[in-house]
Every structure is written in C-alpha cells, then in structure tokens.
C-alpha positions in Angstrom: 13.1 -17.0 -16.4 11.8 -14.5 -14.5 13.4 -10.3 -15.5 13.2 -7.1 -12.8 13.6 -4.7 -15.8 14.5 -2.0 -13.0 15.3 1.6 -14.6 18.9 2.5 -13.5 19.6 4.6 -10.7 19.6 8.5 -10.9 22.7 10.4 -10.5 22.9 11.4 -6.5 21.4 15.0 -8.0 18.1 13.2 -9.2 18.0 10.8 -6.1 14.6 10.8 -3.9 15.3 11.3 -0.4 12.0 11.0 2.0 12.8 11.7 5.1 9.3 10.0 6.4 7.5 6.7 4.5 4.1 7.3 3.8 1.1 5.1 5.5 1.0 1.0 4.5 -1.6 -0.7 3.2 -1.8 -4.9 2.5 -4.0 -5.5 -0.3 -4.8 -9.4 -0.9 -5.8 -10.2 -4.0 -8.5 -13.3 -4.7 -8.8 -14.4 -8.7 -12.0 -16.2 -8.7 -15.4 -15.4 -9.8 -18.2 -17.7 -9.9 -18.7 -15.8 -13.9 -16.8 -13.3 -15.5 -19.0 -10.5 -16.0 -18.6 -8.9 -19.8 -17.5 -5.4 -18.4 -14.9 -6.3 -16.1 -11.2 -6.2 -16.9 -9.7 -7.0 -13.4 -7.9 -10.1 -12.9 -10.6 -12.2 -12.2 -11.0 -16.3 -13.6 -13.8 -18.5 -13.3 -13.6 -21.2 -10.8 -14.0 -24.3 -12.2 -15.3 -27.0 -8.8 -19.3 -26.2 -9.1 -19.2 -22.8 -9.6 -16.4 -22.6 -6.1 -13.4 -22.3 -5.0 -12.3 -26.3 -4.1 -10.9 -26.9 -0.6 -7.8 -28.2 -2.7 -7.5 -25.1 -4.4 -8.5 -22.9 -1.5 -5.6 -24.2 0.9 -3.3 -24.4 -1.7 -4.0 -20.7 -2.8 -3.9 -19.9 1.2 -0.4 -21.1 1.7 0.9 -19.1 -1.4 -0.3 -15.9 0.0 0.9 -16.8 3.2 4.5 -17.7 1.7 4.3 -14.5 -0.6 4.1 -12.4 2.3 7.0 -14.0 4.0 9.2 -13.5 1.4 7.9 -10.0 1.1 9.0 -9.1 4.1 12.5 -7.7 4.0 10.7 -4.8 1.8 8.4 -3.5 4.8 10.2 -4.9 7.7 9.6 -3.0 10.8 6.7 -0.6 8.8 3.1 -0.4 10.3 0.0 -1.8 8.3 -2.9 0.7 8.5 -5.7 -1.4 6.3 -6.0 -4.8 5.0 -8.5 -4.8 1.8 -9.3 -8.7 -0.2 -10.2 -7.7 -3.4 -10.9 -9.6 -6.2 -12.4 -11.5 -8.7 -14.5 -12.6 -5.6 -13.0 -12.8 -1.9 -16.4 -14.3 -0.3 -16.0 -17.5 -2.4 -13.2 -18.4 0.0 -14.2 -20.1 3.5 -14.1 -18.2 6.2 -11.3 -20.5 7.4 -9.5 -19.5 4.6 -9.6 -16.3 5.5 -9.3 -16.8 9.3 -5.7 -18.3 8.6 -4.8 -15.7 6.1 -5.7 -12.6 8.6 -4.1 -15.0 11.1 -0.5 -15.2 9.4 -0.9 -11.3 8.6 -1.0 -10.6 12.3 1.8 -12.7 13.1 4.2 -11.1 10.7 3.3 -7.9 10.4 3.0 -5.1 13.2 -1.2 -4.7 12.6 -2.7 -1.1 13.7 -5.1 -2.3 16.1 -7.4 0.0 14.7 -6.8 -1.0 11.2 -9.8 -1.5 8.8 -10.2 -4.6 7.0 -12.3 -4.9 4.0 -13.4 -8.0 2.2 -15.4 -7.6 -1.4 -18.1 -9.8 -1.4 -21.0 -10.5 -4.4 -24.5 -11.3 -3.5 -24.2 -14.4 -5.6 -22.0 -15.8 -3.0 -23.4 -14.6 0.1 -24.0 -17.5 2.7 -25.1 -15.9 6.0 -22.5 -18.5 8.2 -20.0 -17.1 5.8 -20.4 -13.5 7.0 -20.3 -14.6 10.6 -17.5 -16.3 10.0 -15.7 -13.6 8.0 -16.7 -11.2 11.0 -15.1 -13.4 13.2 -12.0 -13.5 11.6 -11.2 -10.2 12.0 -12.8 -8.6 8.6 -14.8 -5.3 10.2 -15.6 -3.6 6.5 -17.8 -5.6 3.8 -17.8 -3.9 0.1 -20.6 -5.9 -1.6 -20.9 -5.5 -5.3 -24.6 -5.0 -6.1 -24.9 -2.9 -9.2 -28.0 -2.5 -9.8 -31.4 -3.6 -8.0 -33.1 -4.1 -11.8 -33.4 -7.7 -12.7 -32.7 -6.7 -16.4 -30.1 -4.7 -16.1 -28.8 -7.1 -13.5 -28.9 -9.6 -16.6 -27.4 -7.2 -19.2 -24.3 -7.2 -16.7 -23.9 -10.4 -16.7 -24.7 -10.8 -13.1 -25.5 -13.7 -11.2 -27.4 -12.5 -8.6 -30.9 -11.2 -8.4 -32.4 -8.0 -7.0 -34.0 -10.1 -4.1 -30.7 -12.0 -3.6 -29.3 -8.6 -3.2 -31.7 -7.1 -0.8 -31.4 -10.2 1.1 -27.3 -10.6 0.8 -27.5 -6.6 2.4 -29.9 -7.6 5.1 -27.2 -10.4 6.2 -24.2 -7.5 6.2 -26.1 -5.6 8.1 -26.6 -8.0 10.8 -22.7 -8.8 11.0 -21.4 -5.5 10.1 -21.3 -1.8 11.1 -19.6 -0.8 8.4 -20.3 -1.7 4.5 -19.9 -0.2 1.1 -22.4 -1.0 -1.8 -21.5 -0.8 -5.7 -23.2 0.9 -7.8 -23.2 1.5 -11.4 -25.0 3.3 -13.9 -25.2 4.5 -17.5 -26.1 1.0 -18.2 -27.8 -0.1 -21.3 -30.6 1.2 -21.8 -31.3 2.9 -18.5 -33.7 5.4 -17.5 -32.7 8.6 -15.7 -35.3 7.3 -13.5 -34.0 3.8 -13.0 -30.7 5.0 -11.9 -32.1 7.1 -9.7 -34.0 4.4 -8.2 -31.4 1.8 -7.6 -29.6 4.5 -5.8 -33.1 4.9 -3.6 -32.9 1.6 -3.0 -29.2 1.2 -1.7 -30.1 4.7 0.7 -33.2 2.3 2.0 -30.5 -0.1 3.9 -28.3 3.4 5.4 -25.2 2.1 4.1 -22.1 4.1 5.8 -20.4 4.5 2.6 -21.6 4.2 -1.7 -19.6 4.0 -4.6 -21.4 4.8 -8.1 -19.0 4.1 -11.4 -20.2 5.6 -14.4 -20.3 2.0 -16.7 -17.1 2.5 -19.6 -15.9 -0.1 -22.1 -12.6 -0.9 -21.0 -10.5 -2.8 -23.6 -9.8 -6.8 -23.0 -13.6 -6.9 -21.9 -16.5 -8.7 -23.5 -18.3 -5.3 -23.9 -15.6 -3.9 -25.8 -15.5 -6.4 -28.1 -19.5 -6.6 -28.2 -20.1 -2.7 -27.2 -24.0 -2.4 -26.0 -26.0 0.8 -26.6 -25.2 3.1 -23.7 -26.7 6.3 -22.9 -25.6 9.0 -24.2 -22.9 11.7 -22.7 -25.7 14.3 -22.0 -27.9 11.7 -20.4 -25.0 9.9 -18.1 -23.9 13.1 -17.1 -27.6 13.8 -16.0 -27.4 10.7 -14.3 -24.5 11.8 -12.3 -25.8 15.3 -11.5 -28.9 13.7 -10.5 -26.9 11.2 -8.1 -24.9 13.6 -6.5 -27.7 15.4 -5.6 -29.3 12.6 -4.4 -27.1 11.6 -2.2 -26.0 15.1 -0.8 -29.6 15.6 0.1 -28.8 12.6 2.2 -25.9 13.6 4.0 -23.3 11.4 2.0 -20.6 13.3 1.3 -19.0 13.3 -2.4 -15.2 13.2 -1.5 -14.0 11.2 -4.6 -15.2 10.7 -7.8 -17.1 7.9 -7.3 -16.8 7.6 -3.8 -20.0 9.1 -1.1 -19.7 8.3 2.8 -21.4 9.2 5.9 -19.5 11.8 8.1 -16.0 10.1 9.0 -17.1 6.7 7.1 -14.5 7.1 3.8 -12.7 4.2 3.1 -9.3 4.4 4.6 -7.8 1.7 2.2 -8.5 3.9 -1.3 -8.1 7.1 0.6 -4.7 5.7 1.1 -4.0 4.6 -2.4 -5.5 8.4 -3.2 -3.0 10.4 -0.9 0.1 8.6 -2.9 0.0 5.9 0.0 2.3 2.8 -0.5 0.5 -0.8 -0.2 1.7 -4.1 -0.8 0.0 -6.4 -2.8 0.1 -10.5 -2.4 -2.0 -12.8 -5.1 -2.1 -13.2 -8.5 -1.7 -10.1 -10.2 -1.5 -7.8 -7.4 0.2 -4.6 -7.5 2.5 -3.1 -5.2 3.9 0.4 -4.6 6.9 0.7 -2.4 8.8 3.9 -1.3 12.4 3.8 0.5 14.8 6.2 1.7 15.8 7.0 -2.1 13.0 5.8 -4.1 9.9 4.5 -5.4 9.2 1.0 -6.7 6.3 -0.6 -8.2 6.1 -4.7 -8.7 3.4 -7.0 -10.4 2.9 -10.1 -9.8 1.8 -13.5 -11.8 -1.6 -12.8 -13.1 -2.6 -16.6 -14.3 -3.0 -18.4 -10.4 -1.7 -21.9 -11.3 1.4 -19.4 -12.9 1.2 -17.8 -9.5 1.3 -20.4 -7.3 3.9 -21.9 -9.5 6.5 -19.5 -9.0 5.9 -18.4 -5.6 7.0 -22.4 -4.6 10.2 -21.4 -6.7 10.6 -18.3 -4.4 9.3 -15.5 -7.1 6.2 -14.5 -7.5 7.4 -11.0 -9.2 6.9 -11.0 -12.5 7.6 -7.3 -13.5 9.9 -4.6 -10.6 10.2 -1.1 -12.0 12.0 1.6 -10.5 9.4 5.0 -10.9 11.5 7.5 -12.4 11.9 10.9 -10.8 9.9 12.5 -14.0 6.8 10.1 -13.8 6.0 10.7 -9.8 4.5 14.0 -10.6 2.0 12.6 -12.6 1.3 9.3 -11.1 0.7 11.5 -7.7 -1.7 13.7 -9.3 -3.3 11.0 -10.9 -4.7 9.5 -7.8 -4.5 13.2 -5.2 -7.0 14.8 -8.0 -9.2 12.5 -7.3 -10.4 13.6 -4.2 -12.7 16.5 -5.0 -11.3 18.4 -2.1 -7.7 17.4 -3.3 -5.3 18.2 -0.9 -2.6 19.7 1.6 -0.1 21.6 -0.5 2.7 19.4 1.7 1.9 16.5 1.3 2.9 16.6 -2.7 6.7 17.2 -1.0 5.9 14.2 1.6 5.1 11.5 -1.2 6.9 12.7 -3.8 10.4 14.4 -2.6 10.1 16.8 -4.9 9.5 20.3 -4.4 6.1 21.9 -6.0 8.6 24.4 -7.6 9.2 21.0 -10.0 5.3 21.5 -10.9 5.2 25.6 -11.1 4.2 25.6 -14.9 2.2 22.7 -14.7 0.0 23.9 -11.7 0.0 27.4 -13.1 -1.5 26.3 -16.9 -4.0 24.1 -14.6 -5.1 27.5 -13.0 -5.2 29.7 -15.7 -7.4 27.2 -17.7 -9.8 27.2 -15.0 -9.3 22.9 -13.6 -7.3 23.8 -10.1 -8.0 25.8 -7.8 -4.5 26.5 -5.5 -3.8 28.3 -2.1 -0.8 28.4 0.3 -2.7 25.6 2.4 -4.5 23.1 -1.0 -4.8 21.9 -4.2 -7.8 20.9 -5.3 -9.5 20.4 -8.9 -12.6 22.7 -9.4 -15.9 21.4 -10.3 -14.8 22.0 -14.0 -11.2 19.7 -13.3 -14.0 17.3 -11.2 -15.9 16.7 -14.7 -13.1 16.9 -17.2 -10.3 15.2 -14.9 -8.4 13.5 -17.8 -7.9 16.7 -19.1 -6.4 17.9 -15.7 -4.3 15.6 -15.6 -3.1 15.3 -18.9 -1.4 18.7 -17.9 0.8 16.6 -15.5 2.3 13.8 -18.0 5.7 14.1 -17.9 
C-alpha cells in the first residue's frame, strides 16, 4: 500500500505564497551500471543481460518513464522545461532508440525551451561511437562522461571498468559529436600522489573540455568503501590537492563557480545551476527525486528505488513512494544548502523568490555567519567567503532550523 505522509498544512499565517514559480528542470533517472563501483551510493544496479541493458528491459523501462511523465503531468501543467539531464547508474547503456523515443514523448508533452540543454551521463566503459551519433541525434547536445581518473591503478582501486586508453579514446569520440561535454574527476584516491592528481587533471585540460567537475573522493555510508575504508590521503594532503587544482585550472581560464564545478566562460551547467539557485525539477525513474513549488508551497516526492518495484507500480498508476510537504522552517536551510554552493553565492532577492520568505526570517542566522567570518553580505549578494568555501558544513550548519 503505497502512504504520502504529507505534513499538514500551515495556518493561512505560515502559508507560502510565490507570486512567480522558479525555472523547471526534467531529470530522467537510468538504474543500471554495467558494475557497481565500491564508492558509489546513488541508485545504481547491475544489469544482469551480458553486462547490458536487454531490449526487453530497455523498452519496458522506456514505456514506464514515458507513462510516469504522463501521469506527472497535472503537477507542471502549462510550466516551461529549461534542461533535460539522464543521470544514472549509466544512461549510455540504453540505445540510442531508447533514448530517441524517450526525448521524443518529452517534447510531445511538455512545452520544451528550444534552447534547452540536454545532458546524458555516459561511462567510457560503455562508449560505442554509433551510440554517440545516435544520442546526438536524438536531441542530447551536452555529454557528462565519468572518467575519474587517467591512472590504470587507480582506475582499478575504483572499481572501474574502463581503462585510461578507453578513456582517451571514449573523449576523442565526444568530441567528434559534441560541442559541449563535462568530464569527472576525482581525487584524494588511495594512495595518490599530489603529482598524480595533478596530472590526471593535465590530461582532461589536453582534450579542452568546456566544463570539469573534480569531487574530492568521501566514504559515503551504504558503500563498499565504507564498509572496507581504503587508506586515503590525509586532510592536509587532499586539501593540497584541491589548492593545487584550483590553481590549475584558473591558470587555464576555467572558472571555479561551484564547489566542484570549473567551466569555460558561459559553459556552467545549466541543469545543477538550476538545482543550485533553489530551482524545481521533476524527476521520472527509479528513485528519482522531485522538488515542486505551487502557489502556497513546496513539495518534494521519491520515487521506487528497486526498477522491477518501479515499473511495478507505475502499471498500478503510482510510482510515488514517499510526498512530503517542506515545512516553512526547513526552506531556509535546504535553500542555503544548495545557493552556498556557488562560491559567488548569490542575488540577495532571489532567497525571497524561492523561498517566500523574507531575509528578515534569516537576520540572526546571516548575522552569526558574518560575524564568524563564513558570509560575506551586501544590499546586492550573499556569498560564502573563501573560509565558508572550505568549511561549508559549518556554514551551513548555522542555517538548520
């Protein structure tokens, strides 16, 4: 039996009222992976037909999405969507039919920006050069590849399947198809070198890629590594790694607008910049996440994580496992949560915008953040200084209702 545990509804004083919704963003979530790699605690489940996605599987997956959107849309009827991002798991295992029909029903039921980016995640493991024609030609224009690391060994710590060849080779292919692509780095691995990490970010600036992401590797709980923790780096050395790596890359014209995020001028990711700026987004697949505003509030829904559960209940017509109202003292927090990310934060109206609420609700809040030295705060932005860039989770700790 599926529950909506929704919070009650505020007394009319404590109602939201927005008189604009913010921008909307689809994401389209894909649970495969050829492997689960041991740091990775996204919803991801390895395929089972050869180490693919089966053509069964595939269309039956496809029509699930499709139908999940359909029902869907009474909650965005008549709204805009500005980006369409297939995360994952791993998006690329799907044909490029699959994802031809899937971009194809978006389009016919939902009013599409014309403009609007469209990322696919894609692994060099998977990369099939007819695949990224064919994923170009249905309408994807972005490419977010997750490389890692151009180190065989540490390639093989991570669990990865690819090879620093097959990687140089998969980024060769975007190139060819795509203007636009992201690469994934990490670093902080086990065992790594200031040197090495320095290097695979040399590499990655060798192909002139519009737009890097580096994560810092952590241990996140329900992952293999957590369970089985490696020997990392140390704090001092990862956070010389990171100092090195943003200098790096600002010697290179990438600019460092996130905290993991570097692009080329105008080349930021639209979709995350959109989760970032307290954006809504709906989110179709197993597991996906949504965040919805109305008139008078803000809702957030999950959906089935397990894709035969998934599938499952979207033929019954309810694919929502979990709907939560946000209550009026959490949005404070869960905007700063992502707005403080951005390192140079943002329009002092927009918190009003997104939220509903007055920055007179935040006063001590954005005053204690000040006077220990983690915001800095004008009539025009908020933004964290570079000591609320490095100790964030203490910035924003200040903001938990």
């Amino acid at each position: 039996m599926i529950t909506h545990p929704l919070q009650p509804i505020l007394p009319t004083s404590q109602t939201l009222t927005f008189k604009a919704l913010p921008p909307l963003s689809l994401y389209i979530h894909i649970p495969w992976c050829v492997k689960k790699c041991p740091y990775c605690d996204f919803n991801s489940h390895e395929a089972r037909s050869g180490g693919g996605v089966s053509a069964e599987l595939e269309q039956q997956y496809v029509a699930a999405l499709v139908r999940d959107l359909e029902m869907a849309l009474p909650q965005i009827w008549g709204r805009k969507v500005y980006t369409v991002f297939f995360g994952g798991g791993t998006p690329s295992l799907l044909s490029g039919a699959a994802i031809a029909e899937i971009l194809r029903n978006v389009r016919m039921l939902l009013p599409l920006d014309l403009n609007a980016e469209i990322t696919l995640e894609a692994n060099p493991g998977t990369v099939e050069a007819n695949k990224f024609a064919a994923f170009r030609d249905a309408g994807v224009n972005r490419l977010s590849m997750g490389i890692q690391s151009f180190n065989d060994a540490h390639l093989q710590v991570l669990g990865r399947i690819h090879s620093a060849a097959e990687a140089r080779r998969a980024i060769e292919i975007a190139q060819y198809y795509f203007d636009n692509f992201n690469l994934d780095l990490m670093y902080a691995l086990p065992k790594q070198t200031l040197s090495e990490a320095l290097q695979d970010v040399r590499s990655a600036l060798s192909f002139a890629p519009k737009h890097l992401s580096c994560y810092h590797l952590t241990l996140e709980p329900n992952t293999l590594f957590h369970r089985n923790p490696p020997s990392l780096p140390d704090d001092d050395a990862s956070s010389d790694m990171q100092q090195a790596i943003e200098n790096l890359l600002a010697e290179n014209g990438y600019e460092h607008y996130e905290t993991s995020a570097f692009a080329q001028p105008n080349q930021r990711a639209k979709h995350n910049v959109n989760y970032w700026k307290f954006g809504d987004y709906l989110g179709i697949g197993a597991g996906a996440h949504s965040k919805l505003s109305f008139p008078d509030k803000i809702i957030r829904q999950v959906r089935y994580k397990q894709p035969q559960a998934y599938m499952h209940k979207v033929s019954q017509g309810a694919p929502i496992q979990t709907e939560n109202q946000v209550r009026r003292a959490e949005i404070p927090f869960e905007f700063m949560l992502n707005a403080l990310r951005l390192n140079q934060g943002f329009d002092a109206t927009l918190f009003t915008e997104r939220t509903s609420l007055s920055l007179l609700s935040i006063q001590r809040e954005l005053n204690e953040a000040q006077q220990r030295g983690l915001l800095f705060r004008d009539h025009q932005r908020i933004a964290p200084t570079p000591q609320g860039q490095r100790f964030l989770n203490d910035l924003l700790e200040i903001f938990l209702a």
